[in-house]
N, C-alpha and C positions, 0 to 999 in steps of 0.2 A: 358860337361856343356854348351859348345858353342850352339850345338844343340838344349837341350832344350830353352836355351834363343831366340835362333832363332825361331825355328818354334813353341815353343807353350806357350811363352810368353805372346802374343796377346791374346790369350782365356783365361788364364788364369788370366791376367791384370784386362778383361773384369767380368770375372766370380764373382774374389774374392776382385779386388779392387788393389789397392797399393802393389806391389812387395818386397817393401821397409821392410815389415813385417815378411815377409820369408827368412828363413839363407838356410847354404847348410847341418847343421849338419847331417840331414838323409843320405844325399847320400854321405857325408864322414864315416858316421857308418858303411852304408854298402860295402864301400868302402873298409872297413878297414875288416871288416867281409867277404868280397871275400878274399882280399888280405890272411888273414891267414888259410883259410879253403884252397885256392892251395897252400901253402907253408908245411901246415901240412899235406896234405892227398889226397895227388898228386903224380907221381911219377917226376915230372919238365921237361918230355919230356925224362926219360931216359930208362933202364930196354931192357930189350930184344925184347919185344915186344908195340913197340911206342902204346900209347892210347891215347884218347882225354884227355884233362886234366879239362874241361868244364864239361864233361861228367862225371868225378871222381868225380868233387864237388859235382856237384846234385846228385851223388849218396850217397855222405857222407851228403848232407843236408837234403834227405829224411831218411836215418837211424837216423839223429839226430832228425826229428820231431817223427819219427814212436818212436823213446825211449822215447821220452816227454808221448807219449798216454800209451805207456805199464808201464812207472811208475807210472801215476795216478789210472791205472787200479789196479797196485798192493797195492797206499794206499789204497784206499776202500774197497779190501780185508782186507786189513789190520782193518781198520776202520768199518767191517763186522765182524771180529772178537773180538774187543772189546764192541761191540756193544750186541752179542753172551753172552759174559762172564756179562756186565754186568746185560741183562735181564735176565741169570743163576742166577745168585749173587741176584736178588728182588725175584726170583722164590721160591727162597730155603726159603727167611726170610720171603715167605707171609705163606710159608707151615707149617716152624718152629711157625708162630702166630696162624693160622689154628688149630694148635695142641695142644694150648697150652691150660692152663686153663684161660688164658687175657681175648681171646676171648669172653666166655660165662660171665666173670666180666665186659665187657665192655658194652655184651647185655644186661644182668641185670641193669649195672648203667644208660643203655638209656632209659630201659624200665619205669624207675622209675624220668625219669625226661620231662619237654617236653622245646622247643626252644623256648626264647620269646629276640627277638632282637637279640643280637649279645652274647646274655647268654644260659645256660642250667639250668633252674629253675625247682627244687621238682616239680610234680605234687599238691602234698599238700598245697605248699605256695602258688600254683595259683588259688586252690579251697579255700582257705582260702579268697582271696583277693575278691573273687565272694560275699563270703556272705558278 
């Protein structure tokens, strides 16, 4: 912390203004987020064979971002799949209407009527209204 107050205080003073505004909570977060990724997934310098324990993290911190990418990858399968079923599920009820005898009642009741605004008025009543 000495550090950065030291050397990059000055530009940063300068950049953004008053110091006064900024806490330390980030770099006690990640402070706190080193601290327990070497305590959990480290071997603390012991084991047979000594390893870097720097080294351990970053490797436990990129398997935790690489699982971040491969679970989003498996919602959207996911979300690929209900997506599937549901345009199944319209396909079936456009077929089932397709089929049915609605259809040609529905072409019929169009055919026999026309749009005036926001209604469907008889053809009749609006030649009636002509004369």
């Amino acid at each position: 912390m000495q550090h950065i107050l030291y050397a990059h205080a000055p530009w940063f003073a300068n950049e953004y203004g008053s110091l006064g505004i900024w806490n330390t909570q980030g770099m006690e977060k990640s402070h706190k987020q080193a601290w327990v990724a070497y305590h959990k997934n480290t071997e603390h310098g012991g084991g047979s064979k000594p390893s870097n324990p720097l080294v351990q993290m970053f490797e436990w911190f990129y398997r935790w971002i690489v699982s971040m990418f491969t679970q989003e990858e498996d919602s959207s399968s996911e979300d690929s799949i209900e997506e599937w079923v549901r345009d199944t599920h319209i396909r079936q009820k456009s077929e089932t209407w397709k089929q049915s005898k609605g259809r040609d009642a529905c072409t019929e009741w169009h055919s026999k009527r026309i749009r005036k605004g926001k209604k469907w008025v008889l053809e009749e009543d609006t030649c009636q209204e002509l004369l």
